[in-house]
N, C-alpha and C positions, 0 to 999 in steps of 0.2 A: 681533579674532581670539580666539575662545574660550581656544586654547590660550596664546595672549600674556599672556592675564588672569589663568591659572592661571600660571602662570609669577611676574607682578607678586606675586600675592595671594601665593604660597608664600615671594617675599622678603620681601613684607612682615609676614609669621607669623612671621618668625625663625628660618624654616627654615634658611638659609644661614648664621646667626651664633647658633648654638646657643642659643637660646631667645630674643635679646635681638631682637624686634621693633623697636625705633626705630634699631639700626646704617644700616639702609640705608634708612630713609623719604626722605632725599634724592633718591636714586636712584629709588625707586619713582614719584615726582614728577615727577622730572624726565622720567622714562618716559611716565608715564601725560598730563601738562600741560606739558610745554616739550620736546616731541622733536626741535628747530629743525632736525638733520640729518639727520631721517627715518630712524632705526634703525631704529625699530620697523614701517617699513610694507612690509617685505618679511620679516619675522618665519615668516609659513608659510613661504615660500619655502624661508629659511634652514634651518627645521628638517626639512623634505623634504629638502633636499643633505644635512643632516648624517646622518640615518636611511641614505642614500644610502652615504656615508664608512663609519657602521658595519657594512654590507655587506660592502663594497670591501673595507675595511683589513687584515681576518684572511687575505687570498690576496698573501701579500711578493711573488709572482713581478708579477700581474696590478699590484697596488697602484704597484711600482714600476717597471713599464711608460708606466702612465699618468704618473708622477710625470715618467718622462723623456720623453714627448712634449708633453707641459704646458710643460716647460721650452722644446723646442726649438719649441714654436709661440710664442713670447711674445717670439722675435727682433721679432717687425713692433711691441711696444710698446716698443722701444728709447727712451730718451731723447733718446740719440744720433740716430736716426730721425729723432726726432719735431723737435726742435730743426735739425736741419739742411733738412727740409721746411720749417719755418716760414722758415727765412733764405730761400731760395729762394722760396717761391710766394707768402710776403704781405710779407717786408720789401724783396725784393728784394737781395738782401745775396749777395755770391758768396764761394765756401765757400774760404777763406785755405790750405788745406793742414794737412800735417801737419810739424811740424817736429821 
């Protein structure tokens, strides 16, 4: 991604640590040659939602509309859910109560 590389290059100039180019050559590295958890391969994605966000955020009514439907759709990634489905459909295991 074009813009990924402008991004890497500008840390690696020293933009982000006031002149001192070698602060984050690590990281530029590990960016650019060992991204083992794939950060970077959803990078445009990422920065189209965030342009997205800087839309949204200046309308507090709309902003925090979304913020509480966000919430209440995110009951079905419960833990709780999730863990008591797994007892049930693959261990077989039945669910003890609550005590």
């Amino acid at each position: 991604s074009p813009r990924l590389s402008q991004a890497i290059q500008a840390i690696e100039s020293g933009w982000f640590s006031s002149g001192d180019a070698g602060l984050f050559t690590s990281l530029a590295n590990a960016l650019r040659h060992h991204d083992y958890y794939m950060v970077t391969a959803d990078f445009d994605t990422y920065y189209a939602t965030q342009r997205q966000v800087d839309e949204l955020w200046p309308s507090q009514a709309g902003w925090t509309r979304m913020s509480i439907l966000n919430m209440a759709n995110m009951a079905w990634f419960s833990s709780d859910r999730s863990i008591s489905e797994y007892a049930h459909d693959i261990w077989n295991v039945p669910a003890a109560g609550a005590q």
